[in-house]
KOLFI-410152 format. One record per residue (C-alpha): x, y negated, z. Coordinates in steps of 0.5 Angstrom, whole numbers, padded with zeros to 4 digits, always signed. Each point is the difference from the previous one (the first is absolute). Layout:
N
XYZ;...
***
This chain:
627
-0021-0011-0076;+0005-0004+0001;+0000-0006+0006;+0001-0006-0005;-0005+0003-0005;-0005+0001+0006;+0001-0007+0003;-0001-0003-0008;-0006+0003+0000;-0003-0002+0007;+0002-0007-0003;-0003+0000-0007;-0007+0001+0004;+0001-0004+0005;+0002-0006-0006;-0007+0003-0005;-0004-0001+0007;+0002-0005+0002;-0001-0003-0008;-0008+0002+0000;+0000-0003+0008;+0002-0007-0003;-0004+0001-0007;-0006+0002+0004;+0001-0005+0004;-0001-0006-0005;-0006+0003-0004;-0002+0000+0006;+0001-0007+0002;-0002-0002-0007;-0008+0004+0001;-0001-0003+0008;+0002-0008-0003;-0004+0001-0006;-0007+0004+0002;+0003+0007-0003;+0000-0005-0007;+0007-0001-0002;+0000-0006-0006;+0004+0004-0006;+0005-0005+0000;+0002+0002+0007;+0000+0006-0001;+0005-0001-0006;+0004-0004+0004;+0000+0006+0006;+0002+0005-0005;+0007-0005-0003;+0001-0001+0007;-0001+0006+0004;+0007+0004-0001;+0004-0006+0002;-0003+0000+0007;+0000+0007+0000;+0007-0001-0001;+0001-0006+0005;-0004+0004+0005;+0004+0007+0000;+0007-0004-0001;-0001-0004+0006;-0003+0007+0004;+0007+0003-0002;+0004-0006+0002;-0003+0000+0008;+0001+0007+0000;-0007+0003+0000;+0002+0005-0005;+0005+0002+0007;-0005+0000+0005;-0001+0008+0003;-0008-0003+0000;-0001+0007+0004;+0003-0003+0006;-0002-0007-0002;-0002-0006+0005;-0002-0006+0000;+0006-0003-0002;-0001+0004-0006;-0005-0002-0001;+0002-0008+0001;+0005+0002-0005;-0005+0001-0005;-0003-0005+0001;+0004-0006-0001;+0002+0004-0008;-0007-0002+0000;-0001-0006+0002;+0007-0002-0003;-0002+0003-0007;-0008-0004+0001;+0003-0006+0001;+0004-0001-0006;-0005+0003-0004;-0005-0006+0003;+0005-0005-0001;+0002+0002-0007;-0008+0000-0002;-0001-0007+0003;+0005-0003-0005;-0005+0002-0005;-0004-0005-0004;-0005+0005-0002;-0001+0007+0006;-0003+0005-0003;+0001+0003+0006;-0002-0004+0005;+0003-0001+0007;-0004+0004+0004;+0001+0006-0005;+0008+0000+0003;-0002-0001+0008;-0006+0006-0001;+0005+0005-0004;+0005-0001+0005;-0004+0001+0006;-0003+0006-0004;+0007+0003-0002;+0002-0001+0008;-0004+0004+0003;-0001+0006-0005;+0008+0001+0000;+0000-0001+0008;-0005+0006-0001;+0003+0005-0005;+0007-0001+0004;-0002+0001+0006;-0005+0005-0001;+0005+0006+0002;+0001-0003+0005;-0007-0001+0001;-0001+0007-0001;+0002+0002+0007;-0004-0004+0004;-0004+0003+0005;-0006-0002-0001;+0001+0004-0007;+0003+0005+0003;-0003+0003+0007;+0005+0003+0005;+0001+0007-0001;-0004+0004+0005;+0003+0001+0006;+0004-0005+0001;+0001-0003+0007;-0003-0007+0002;+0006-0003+0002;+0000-0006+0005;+0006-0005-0002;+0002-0004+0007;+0004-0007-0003;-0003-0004-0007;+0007-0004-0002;+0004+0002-0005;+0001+0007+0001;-0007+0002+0003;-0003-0003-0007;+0004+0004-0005;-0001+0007+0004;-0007-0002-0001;+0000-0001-0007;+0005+0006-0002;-0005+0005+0003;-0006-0004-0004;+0004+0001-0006;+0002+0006+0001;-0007+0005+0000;+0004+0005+0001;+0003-0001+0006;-0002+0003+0007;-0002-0007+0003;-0004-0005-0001;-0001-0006+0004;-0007-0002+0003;+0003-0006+0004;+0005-0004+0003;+0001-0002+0007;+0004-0007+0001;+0001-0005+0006;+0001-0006-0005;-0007-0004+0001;+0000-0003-0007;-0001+0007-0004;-0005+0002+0004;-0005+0001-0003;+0003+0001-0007;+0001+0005-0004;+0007+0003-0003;-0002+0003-0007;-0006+0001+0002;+0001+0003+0008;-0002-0003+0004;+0004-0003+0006;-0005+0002+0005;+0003-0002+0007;+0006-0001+0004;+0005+0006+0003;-0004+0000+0007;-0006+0003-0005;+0005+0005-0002;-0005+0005+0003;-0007-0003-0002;+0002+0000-0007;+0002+0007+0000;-0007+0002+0002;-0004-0005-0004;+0005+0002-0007;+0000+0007+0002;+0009-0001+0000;+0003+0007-0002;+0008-0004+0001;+0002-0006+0003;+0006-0003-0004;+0004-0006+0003;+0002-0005-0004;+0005-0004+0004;+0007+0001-0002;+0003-0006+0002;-0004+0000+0008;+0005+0002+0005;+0000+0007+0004;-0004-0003+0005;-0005-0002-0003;-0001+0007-0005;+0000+0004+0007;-0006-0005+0003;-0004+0001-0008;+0002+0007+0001;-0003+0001+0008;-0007-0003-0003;+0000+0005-0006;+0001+0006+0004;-0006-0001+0003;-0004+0001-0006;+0001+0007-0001;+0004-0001-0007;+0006+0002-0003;+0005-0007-0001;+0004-0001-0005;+0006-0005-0001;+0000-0004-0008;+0007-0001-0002;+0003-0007-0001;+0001-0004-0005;+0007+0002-0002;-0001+0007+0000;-0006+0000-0005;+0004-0006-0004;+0005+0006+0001;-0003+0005-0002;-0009-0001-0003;-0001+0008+0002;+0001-0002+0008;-0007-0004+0000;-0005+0007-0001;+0004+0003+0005;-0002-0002+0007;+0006+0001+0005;-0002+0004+0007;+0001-0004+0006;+0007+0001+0003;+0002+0000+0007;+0004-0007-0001;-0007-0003-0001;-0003+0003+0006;+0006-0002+0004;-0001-0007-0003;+0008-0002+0000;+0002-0006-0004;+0005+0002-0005;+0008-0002+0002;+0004-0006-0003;+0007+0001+0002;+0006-0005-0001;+0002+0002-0007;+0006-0004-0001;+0003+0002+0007;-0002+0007-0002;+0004+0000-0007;+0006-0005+0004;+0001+0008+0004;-0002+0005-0005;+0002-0003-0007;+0007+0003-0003;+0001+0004+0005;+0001+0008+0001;-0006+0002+0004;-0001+0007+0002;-0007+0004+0002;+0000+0007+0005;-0007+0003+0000;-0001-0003-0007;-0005+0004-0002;-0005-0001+0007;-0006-0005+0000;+0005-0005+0002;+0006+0001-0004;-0003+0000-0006;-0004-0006+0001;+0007-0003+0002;+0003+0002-0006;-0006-0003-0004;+0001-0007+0003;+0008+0000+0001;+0000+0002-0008;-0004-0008-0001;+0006-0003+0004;+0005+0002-0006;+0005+0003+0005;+0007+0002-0004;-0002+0008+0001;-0005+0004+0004;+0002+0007+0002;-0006+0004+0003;+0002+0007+0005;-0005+0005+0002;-0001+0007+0000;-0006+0001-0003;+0003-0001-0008;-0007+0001-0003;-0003-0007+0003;+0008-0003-0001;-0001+0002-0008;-0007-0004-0001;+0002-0005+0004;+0005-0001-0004;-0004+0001-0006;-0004-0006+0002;+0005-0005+0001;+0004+0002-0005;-0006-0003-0004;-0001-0007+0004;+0007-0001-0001;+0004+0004-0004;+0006-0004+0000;+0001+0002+0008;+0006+0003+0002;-0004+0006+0004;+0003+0005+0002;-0003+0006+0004;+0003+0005+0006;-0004+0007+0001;+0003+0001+0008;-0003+0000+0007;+0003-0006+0005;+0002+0007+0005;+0006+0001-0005;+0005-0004+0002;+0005+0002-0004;-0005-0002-0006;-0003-0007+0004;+0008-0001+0000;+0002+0001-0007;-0007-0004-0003;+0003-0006+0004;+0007+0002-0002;-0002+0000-0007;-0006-0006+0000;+0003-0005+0005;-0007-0002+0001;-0001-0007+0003;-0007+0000+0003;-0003+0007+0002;-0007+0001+0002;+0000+0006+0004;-0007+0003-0001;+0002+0007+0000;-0004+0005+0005;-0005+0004+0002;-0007-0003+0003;-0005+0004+0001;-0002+0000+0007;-0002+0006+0002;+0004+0005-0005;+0006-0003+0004;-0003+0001+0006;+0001+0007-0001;+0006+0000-0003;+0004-0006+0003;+0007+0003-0002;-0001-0002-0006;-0003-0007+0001;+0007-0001+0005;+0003+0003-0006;-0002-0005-0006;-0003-0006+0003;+0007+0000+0006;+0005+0003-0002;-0002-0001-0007;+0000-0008+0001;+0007+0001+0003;+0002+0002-0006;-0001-0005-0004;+0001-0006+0005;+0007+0003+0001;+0001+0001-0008;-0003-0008-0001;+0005-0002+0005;+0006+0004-0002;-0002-0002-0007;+0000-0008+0001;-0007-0001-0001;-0003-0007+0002;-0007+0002+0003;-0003+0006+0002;-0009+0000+0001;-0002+0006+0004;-0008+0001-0001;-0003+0002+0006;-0006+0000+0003;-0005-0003+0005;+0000+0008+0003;+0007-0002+0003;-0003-0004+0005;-0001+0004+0006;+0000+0006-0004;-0004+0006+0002;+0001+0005-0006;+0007+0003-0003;-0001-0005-0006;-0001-0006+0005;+0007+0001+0003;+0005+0002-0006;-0003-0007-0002;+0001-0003+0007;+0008+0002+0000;+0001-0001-0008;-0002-0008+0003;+0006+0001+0006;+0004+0002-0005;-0001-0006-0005;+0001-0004+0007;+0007+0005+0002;+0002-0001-0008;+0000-0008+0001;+0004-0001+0007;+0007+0004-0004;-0001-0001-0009;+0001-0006-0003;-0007+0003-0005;-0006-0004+0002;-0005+0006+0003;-0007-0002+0001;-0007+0004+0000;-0007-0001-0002;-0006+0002+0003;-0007+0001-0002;-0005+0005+0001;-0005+0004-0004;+0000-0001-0008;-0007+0000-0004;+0001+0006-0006;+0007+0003+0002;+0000+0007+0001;-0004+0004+0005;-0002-0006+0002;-0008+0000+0003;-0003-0004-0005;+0002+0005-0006;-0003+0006+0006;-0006-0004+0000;+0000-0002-0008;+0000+0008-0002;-0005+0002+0006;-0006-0004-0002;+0002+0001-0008;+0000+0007+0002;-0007-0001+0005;+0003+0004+0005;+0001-0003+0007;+0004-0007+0001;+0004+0002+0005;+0003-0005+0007;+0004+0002+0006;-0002-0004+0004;-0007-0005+0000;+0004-0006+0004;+0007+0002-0004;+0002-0007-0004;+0006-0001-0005;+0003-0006-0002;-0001+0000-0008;+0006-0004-0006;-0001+0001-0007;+0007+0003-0002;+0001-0005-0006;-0001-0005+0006;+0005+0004+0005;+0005+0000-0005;-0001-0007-0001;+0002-0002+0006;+0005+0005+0000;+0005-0004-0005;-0002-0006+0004;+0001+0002+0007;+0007+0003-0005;+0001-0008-0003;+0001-0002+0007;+0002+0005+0005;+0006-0001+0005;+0004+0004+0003;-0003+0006+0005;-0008-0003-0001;-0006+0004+0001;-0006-0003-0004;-0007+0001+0001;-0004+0000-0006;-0008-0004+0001;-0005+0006+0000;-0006-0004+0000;-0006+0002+0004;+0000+0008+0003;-0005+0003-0004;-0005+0007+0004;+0001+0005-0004;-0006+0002+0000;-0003-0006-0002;+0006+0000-0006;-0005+0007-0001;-0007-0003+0000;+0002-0005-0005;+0003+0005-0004;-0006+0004-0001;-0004-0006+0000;+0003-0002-0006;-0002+0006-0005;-0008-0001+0002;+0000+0005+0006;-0002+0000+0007;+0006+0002+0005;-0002+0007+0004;-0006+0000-0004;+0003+0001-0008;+0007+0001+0003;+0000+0003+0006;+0006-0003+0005;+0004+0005+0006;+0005-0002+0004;+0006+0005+0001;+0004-0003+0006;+0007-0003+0000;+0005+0004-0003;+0007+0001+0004;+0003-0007+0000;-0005-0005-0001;-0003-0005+0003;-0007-0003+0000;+0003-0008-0001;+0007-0002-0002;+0004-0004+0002;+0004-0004-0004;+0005-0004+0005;+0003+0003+0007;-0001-0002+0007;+0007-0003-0001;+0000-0003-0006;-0003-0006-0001;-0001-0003-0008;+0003-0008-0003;-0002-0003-0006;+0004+0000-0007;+0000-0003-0006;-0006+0004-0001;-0006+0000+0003;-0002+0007-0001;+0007+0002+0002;+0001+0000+0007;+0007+0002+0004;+0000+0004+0005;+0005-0001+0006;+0002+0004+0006;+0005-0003+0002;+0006+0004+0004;+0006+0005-0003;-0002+0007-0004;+0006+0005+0003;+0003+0001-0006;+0005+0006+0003;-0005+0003+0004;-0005+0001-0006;+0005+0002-0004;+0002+0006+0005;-0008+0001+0002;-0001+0001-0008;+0006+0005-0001;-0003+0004+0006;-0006+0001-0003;+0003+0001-0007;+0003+0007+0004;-0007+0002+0002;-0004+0000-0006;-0002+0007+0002;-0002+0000+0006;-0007+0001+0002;-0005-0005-0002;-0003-0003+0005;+0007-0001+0004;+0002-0003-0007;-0006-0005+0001;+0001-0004+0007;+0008+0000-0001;-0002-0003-0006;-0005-0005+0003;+0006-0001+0005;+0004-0002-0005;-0005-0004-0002;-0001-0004+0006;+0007-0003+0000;-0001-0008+0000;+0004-0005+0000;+0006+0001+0006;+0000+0007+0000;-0007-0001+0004;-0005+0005-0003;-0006-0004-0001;-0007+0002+0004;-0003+0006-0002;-0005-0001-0005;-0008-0002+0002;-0004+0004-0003;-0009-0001-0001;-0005+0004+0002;+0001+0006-0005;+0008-0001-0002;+0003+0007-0002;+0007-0002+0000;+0005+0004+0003;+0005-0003+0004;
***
């Protein structure tokens, strides 16, 4: 059957309803006004008449669009809608009545019609909706009781989705709120039944399954208080999607999101200064190395939002390169991208991109990170994240770039492992580069990224899905912890306001314990750490430490423009001409025995400001760096 024919049909039954709900409605009023006796002349009248408000009535109807309203969804303002064609209808029709020398039909008559014609076409269009309703339609067995902490806006509609919608796996049993005014009360038909500090006793008294917090807009601090006081109860916790995202998207609401690491760790989102962010960025050619890394990706994400006149991407790994540009390409499908499978250990191709594209800002990601892989292979570390960056710093000089950013890491500062070090000379670098280039070269340091790849919280992730041991080095092993949406974040910004030879030190936060990080991991799915999920520590990898660091004995730090931005100052002359003979000399041994390769690679590293080597590193109880 064709649309149109299908939607005529639905009108022609609803009009011919709606026709015998107004006709009833007369007779009806006529028999309540005269004792069920209606005097023949009335009843002559009512039948010359009654087409004509028939008539009048469904026009009015179709003027007010009541014959448009998808009564399946309909609310109270439908229902109001309704209401005043009516009521608009009644009146007119009671007014007319009343010019009349002689009523047969009395006034009275139009007054209880319309009140009778109200409520049964109230009733017949919201039936549908009607038909869902809970108390008709018990919650499927096996459903989860479910605990909604917040009773706003979006606690109330996740409420009344679940309740709706039978087949759904939840059904709300209460609401936890702080507000006094809705204590008590109850929210389609759940009760509010105390505050978030009862949180545990309501999920006792209701028998709770999940808890599901409703408080999109609360700030991170206060999402991990409410998170600590629900991981008492034993329950698994679930996170509501916020209203833009169930606008966005109305299936999001029956899927209850995991908590992730960034609510545990409670960081507020990151606001930067966009207009000097774009002031930096747009019209501008920006290349990225280690484009399809955690952070090269995100980076070119967000640059992407900063309209740049064309985004070149270079890594070696051509799969991740191919989808992200498959993903860009469909944010922004006019971007002049441009893509470059090369390793940054290939001068002469580091030199021909440069050539080619003429970059005006380099983000400089490119290396390789995991700590006790490099440890074993610190050649190959030298060769990527040293040699590699004075590729690209000598081909962004050569080429005239306008400013280099280096990525790097809070392992540089006293490093004790073979990553820690590259980094740390790749920063004397960046400081050698700035005393003879007329190219801006400055650094960004920043610690452990939530979610990148190898990263302990994807570990942690899997082993608890797969119900075997959660695995921690070390029971007093701490970490600084940034998403990497926010680290990239402050990237551009640190990016926008950079000078010549600055090292900026990005605001980690508070040290998170790792095993801390994993007890709440596993509470967060309902179970009990080393009861459900065993924990089993392994001990320190080769070239970890127990705590970071994230600013050396030498340095001190200074504000910036921003306050999570910190400059990093050591004061004092890197010695160019001696790091750059130290580098080379080390270049000609890359095939010598490994642990001799090590200490002269920590040497190198220790090279401070004047060409004094800086103290040797402090270790902790426990550190395994080789130096």
């Amino acid at each position: 059957m064709p649309p149109w024919l299908r939607r005529l049909l639905r009108l022609s039954v609803d009009l011919s309803i709606d026709a015998a709900i107004i006709v009833l409605g007369y007779y009806a009023g006529l028999l309540l006004r005269f004792d069920g006796e209606i005097p023949p002349e009335s009843m002559e009248t009512f039948r010359l008449v009654i087409p004509v408000i028939v008539l009048g009535y469904l026009a009015v109807n179709w003027l007010l669009g009541v014959y448009r309203t998808a009564w399946q969804y309909g609310g109270m303002g439908d229902v109001l809608n309704l209401g005043r064609a009516v009521l608009l209808v009644t009146a007119v029709i009671t007014l007319f009545n009343r010019t009349r020398a002689e009523r047969d039909i009395p006034l009275s008559v139009n007054l209880i019609a319309g009140g009778f014609i109200f409520m049964a076409m109230a009733f017949w269009k919201m039936l549908p909706r009607l038909r869902v309703h809970p108390s008709i339609h018990p919650q499927r067995p096996g459903a989860k009781r479910l605990l909604i902490v917040g009773a706003g806006n979006t606690g109330q509609l996740v409420a009344r989705e679940f309740l709706q919608h039978h087949d759904w796996e939840y059904r709300p049993v209460c609401f936890a709120d702080d507000d006094p005014r809705k204590r008590g009360k109850r929210i389609h038909g759940v009760p509010v039944a105390g505050t978030t500090q009862d949180i545990p006793e309501l999920v006792d008294r209701f028998k709770v399954d999940v808890v599901a917090l409703a408080l999109p807009s609360a700030p991170r601090a206060r999402i991990r208080e409410l998170l600590a006081v629900c991981q008492v109860t034993g329950v698994p916790v679930r996170m509501v999607p916020g209203l833009p995202e169930i606008v966005e998207d109305p299936r999001t609401i029956s899927h209850l999101r995991e908590v992730t690491v960034e609510d545990l760790l409670g960081r507020d989102p990151v606001h930067i200064d966009y207009s000097q962010c774009l002031e930096s960025l747009r019209n501008r050619v920006v290349l990225i190395t280690g484009a399809a890394g955690s952070i090269g990706a995100e980076l070119a994400r967000q640059v992407l939002r900063f309209q740049p006149a064309g985004l070149h991407l270079l890594d070696n790994n051509e799969t991740g390169l191919h989808d992200l540009a498959q993903e860009l390409r469909r944010e922004s499908a006019d971007v002049d991208l441009r893509l470059w499978p090369a390793s940054v250990t290939d001068a002469e191709k580091v030199e021909r991109v440069f050539r080619t594209v003429r970059p005006q800002v380099v983000f400089h990601a490119a290396a390789y990170k995991h700590v006790a892989l490099m440890e074993e292979h610190p050649d190959e570390a030298f060769r990527v994240n040293v040699l590699g960056t004075r590729h690209v710093f000598r081909a962004a000089a050569a080429y005239g770039a306008d400013k280099v950013v280096f990525i790097t890491t809070d392992k540089a500062v006293n490093p004790v492992s073979a990553y820690g070090a590259t980094k740390r000379i790749g920063e004397l670098l960046v400081l050698a580069m700035a005393e003879r280039s007329a190219t801006v070269f400055c650094a960004v340091r920043f610690g452990n990224v939530i979610g990148s790849r190898g990263s302990v919280v994807p570990l942690f992730a899997r082993q608890i899905q797969a119900g075997v041991p959660v695995s921690v080095t070390h029971p007093e092993a701490t970490r600084y912890f940034l998403t990497i949406p926010e680290a990239v974040s402050l990237i551009i910004q640190a990016a926008a306001f950079a000078g010549q030879g600055q090292i900026f030190m990005l605001d980690m936060g508070e040290e998170v314990r790792i095993l801390d990080l994993a007890e709440k991991m596993i509470r967060l799915k309902g179970l009990a750490p080393g009861t459900d999920v065993p924990i089993v520590y392994t001990g320190l990898r080769p070239g970890e430490k127990v705590r970071e660091e994230l600013v050396a004995e030498h340095e001190r730090q200074l504000p910036t423009h921003h306050p999570k931005v910190m400059l990093t100052f050591a004061g004092g002359r890197v010695p160019a001409t001696e790091l750059e003979a130290e580098i080379d000399a080390l270049a000609a041994r890359l095939d010598c025995e490994r642990d001799e390769f090590l200490r002269a690679l920590h040497r190198l590293a220790r090279l401070g400001p004047a060409g004094v080597p800086s103290p040797l590193p402090r270790r902790e109880p426990g550190d395994t760096g080789t130096a």
